[in-house]
N, C-alpha and C positions, 0 to 999 in steps of 0.2 A: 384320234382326231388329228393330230398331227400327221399323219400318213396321207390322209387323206388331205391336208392342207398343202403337202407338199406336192401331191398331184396334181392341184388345182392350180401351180405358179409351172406349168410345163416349159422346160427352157427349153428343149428343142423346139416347141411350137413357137416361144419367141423370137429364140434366132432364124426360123424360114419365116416370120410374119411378113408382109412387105405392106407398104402404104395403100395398096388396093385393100390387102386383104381388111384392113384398118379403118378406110374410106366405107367399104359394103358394112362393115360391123355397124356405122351410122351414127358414132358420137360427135357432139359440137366440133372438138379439135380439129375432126377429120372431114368433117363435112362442110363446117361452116363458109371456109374458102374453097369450093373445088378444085382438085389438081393438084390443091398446095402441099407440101410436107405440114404437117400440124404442130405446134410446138405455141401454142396461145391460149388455148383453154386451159382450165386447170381441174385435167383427170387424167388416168393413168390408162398404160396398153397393156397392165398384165391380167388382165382376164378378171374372173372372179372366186373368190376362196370358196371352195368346195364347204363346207360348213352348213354358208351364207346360201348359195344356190339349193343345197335340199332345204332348209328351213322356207325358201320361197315357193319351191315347188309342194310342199307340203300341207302350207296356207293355201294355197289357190287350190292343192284337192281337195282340203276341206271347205271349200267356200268362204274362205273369211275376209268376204273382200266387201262387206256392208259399210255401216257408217263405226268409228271409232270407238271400240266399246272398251267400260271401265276399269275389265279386268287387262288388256290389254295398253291403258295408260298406266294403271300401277306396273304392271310390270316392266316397264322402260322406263320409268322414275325409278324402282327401286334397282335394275340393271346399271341405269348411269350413277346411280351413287356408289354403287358396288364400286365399278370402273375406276372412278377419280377415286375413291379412297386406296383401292388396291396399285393406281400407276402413280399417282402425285401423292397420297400420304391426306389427300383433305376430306375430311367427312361432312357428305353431303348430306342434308337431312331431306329424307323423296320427294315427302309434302313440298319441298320447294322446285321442283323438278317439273318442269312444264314444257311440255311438245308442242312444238310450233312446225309451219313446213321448212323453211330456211335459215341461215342466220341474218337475210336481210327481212325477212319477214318480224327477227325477234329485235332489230334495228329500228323497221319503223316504230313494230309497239312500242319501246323503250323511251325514242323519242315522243313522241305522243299524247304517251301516257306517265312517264315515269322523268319528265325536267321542265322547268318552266315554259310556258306556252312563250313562243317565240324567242327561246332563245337559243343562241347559236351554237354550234357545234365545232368541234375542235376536232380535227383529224392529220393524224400521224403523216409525213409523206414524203418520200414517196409511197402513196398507198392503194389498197384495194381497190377497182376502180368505183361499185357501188356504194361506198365508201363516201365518196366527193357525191355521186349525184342524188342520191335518196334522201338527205336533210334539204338539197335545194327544191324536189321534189313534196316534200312537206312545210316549203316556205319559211326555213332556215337559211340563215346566213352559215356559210360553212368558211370556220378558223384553218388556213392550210399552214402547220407549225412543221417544220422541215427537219428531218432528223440531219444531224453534223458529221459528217464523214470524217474520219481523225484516223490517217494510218490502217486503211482497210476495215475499219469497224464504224458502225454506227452507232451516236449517242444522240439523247432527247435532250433537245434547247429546253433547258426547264422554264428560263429567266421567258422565253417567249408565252411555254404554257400560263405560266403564273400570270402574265400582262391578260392574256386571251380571259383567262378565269375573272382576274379583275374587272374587265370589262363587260363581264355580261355570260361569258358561256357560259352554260350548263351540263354539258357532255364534253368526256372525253373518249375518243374509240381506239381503244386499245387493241391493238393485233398481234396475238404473241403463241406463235412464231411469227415474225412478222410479214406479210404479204405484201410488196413484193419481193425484198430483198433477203428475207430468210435468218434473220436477225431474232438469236434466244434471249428475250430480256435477262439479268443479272436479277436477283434477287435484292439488292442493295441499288438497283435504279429503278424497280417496282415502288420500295419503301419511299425513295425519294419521291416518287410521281404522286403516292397516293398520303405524303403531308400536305403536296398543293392542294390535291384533289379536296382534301379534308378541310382545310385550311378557309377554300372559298367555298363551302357548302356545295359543290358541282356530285357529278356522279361520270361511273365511268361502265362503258359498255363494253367486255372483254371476251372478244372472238378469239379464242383457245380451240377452234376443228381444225388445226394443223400441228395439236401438239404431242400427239402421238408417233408423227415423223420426223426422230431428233435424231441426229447423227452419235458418233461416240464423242467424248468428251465435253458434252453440251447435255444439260438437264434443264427440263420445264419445270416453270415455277407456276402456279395458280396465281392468279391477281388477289381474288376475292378473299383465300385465308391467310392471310397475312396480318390480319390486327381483327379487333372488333370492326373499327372503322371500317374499313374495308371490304368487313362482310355485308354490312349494312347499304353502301353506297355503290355497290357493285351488282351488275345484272352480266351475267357470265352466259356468253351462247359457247356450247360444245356440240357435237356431230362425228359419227362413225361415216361421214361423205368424204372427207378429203382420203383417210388413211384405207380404207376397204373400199375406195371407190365407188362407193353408190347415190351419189349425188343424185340423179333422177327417182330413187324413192320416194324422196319426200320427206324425209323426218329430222330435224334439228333440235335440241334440246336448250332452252335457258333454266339457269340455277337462279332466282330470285335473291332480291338481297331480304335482310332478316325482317325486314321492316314493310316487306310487298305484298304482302299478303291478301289484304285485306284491298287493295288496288287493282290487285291480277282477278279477283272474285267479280269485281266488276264488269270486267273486260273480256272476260278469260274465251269465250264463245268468240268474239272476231278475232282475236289477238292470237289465236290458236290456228287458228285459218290454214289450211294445206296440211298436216302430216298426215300422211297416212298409215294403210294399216301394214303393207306390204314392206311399209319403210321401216317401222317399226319392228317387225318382229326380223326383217336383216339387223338394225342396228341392237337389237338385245345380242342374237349370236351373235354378232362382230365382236362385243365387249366381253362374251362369254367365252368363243371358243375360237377367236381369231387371231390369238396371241403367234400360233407358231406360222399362219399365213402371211403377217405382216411383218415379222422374222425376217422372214424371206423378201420379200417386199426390201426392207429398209437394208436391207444385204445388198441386192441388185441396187437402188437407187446409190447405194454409196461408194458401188463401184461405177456408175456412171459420172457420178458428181466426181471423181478423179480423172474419169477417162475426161470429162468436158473440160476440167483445165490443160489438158494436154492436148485438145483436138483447139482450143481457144490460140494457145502458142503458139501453134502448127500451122493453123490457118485464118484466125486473125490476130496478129500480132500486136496492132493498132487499140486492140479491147482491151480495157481495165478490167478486171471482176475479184469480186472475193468470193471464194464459196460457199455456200451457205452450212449456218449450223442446225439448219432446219426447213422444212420443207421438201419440196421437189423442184422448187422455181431458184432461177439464176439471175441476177440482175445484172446486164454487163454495160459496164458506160462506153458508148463508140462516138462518144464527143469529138474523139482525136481523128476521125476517119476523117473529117473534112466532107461529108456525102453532100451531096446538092438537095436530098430530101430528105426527111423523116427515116432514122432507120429502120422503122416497123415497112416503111413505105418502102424503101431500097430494098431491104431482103423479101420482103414478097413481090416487087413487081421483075428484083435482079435476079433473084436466089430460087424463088416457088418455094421461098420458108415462111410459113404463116407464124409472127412471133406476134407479143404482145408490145402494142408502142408504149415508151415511156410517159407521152405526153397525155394519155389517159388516164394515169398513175398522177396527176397534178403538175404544178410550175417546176416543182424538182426533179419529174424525170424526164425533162429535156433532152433529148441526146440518147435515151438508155434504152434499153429495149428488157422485155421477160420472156424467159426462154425455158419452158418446162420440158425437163429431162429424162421424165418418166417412158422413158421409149426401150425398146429395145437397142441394145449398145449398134448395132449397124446403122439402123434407122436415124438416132443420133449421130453419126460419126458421118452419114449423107447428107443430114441435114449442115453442118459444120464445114462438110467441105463444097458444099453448094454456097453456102453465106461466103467462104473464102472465097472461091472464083468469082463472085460477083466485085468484087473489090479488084482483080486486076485489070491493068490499062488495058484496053481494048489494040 
């Protein structure tokens, strides 16, 4: 399996990809702006693990593309608790394992259904941009609590969580790794978050699809095992989309807290809404036999996430950034540029770099832009010195 995984990351076909051949392939990054170099969506250009692709072609020859059947949800309930038990050390019990299609899919439910009617929401930020609009979108007030930059690192204003809590929220949305700045919570500022969270009876909804992509010397912690508390007050979305790249499947999983049970029974028909069957039986092999593909994977990206502090030096000097201990995405603050626009705005009308604006990420990322690195090392290092020459005087 591993032989085969390695065939499936071809690095010579990386290094000749070029951004047409990228643009024709017809993902969001590459297509959503034409022309642009892509670096705004958040999926990757290395293809797909050999694995994953027979296990898809396999399904579709045998037809199993009906509506969701039951053998088919145990076995991706009891896959993903294999998974977390075998990478994080948490043992999942399956029965709490429930397929939804997205993690904003398992967002709305949570809110909905699982915190007091009309009450507000608390979100991390700068943060994911669905994040900010999907509580205003279900007629929530949305709390924007600003993580504190201290020396290259991010810490969570707790004193501000606790005030939000005291007021009324209900929900905290946890993103850990965090989206967009790539930030591994500490295990000892988890505990601290979830005495508040305890504390004022709230709950917390903890987006962990990006914690498979941890660099070396950073490890992911679970939110939800952490205490009793915690298991009970936590609705936990996971997904094989960010790290095996299959986000268009369709399949996202939430771990219920201890005490949801008899809640989700309710609901469980709309609230499940989107996974599918094709998504599901990628995301079983992904957790199954995709260990030595994303190996690879987290190899490459950690050699770009070096190259990009070097190509940041090289050709913008003016950017701040720390890099990340997690993810694929880079937050770099160009506050200091002085540009006369938006830099999401500057580098795609100056550069043909489609990045992510800060200002979509909330009031804290003013100035900042997200720049995913999942590229082929050339690709990125065009895009890098495309963003430089935009920056010089004319």
């Amino acid at each position: 399996m591993a032989q085969q995984s390695t065939r499936s990351l071809d690095r010579a076909r990386l290094a000749s990809l070029t951004p047409a051949d990228l643009a024709h392939r017809g993902s969001a990054k590459w297509c959503r702006v034409p022309g642009a170099l892509g670096a705004s969506v958040a999926e990757m250009d290395f293809g797909l693990a050999e694995p994953i692709r027979a296990a898809l072609v396999e399904a579709v020859r045998r037809g199993d593309l009906g509506y969701f059947p039951p053998d088919l949800d145990d076995r991706l309930r009891r896959a993903t608790a294999q998974y977390q038990g075998t990478s994080y050390g948490w043992d999942v019990d399956p029965g709490r394992v429930c397929a939804v299609g997205d993690v904003i899919v398992g967002l709305e439910t949570t809110i909905e259904h699982f915190t007091p009617p009309g009450s507000p929401v608390v979100v991390l930020t700068p943060a994911y941009m669905p994040f900010l609009t999907v509580p205003t979108r279900l007629h929530r007030a949305v709390v924007q609590v600003d993580l504190r930059e201290q020396e290259g690192t991010w810490q969570l204003d707790l004193e501000r969580i606790a005030a939000a809590l005291a007021a009324g929220a209900g929900l905290v949305v946890l993103c850990n790794p965090h989206n967009p700045i790539g930030k591994v919570y500490e295990e000892s500022e988890l505990r601290a978050l979830a005495d508040l969270v305890e504390r004022h009876g709230a709950r917390v909804f903890a987006d962990e699809i990006h914690a498979p992509l941890i660099y070396p010397g950073s490890r992911h912690h679970c939110y939800a095992p952490l205490g009793e508390h915690t298991d009970r007050h936590t609705i936990t979305a996971t997904s094989a989309s960010k790290a095996w790249n299959i986000p268009g499947l369709k399949c996202a999983q939430l771990v219920l807290g201890s005490e949801d049970h008899a809640a989700w029974r309710g609901i469980r028909h709309s609230a499940s809404r989107g996974a599918s069957n094709l998504g599901a039986e990628a995301t079983i092999t992904a957790y199954r036999d995709g260990a030595p593909w994303l190996a690879e994977v987290m190899h490459h990206l950690d050699s770009n996430r070096r190259l990009l502090g070097e190509l940041i030096e090289a050709h913008l000097p003016g950017v701040r950034w720390s890099a990340p201990d997690g993810t694929y995405l880079a937050w770099l603050d160009c506050r200091a540029l002085g540009l006369d626009s938006s830099p999401g705005t500057h580098f795609l009308e100056q550069a043909g770099v489609s990045v992510a604006d800060g200002r979509l990420c909330g009031a804290a990322g003013e100035g900042f832009v997200r720049v995913n690195f999942a590229t082929p090392a050339h690709i990125l290092e065009q895009m890098l010195r495309a963003m430089g020459k935009s920056l010089e005087s004319p």
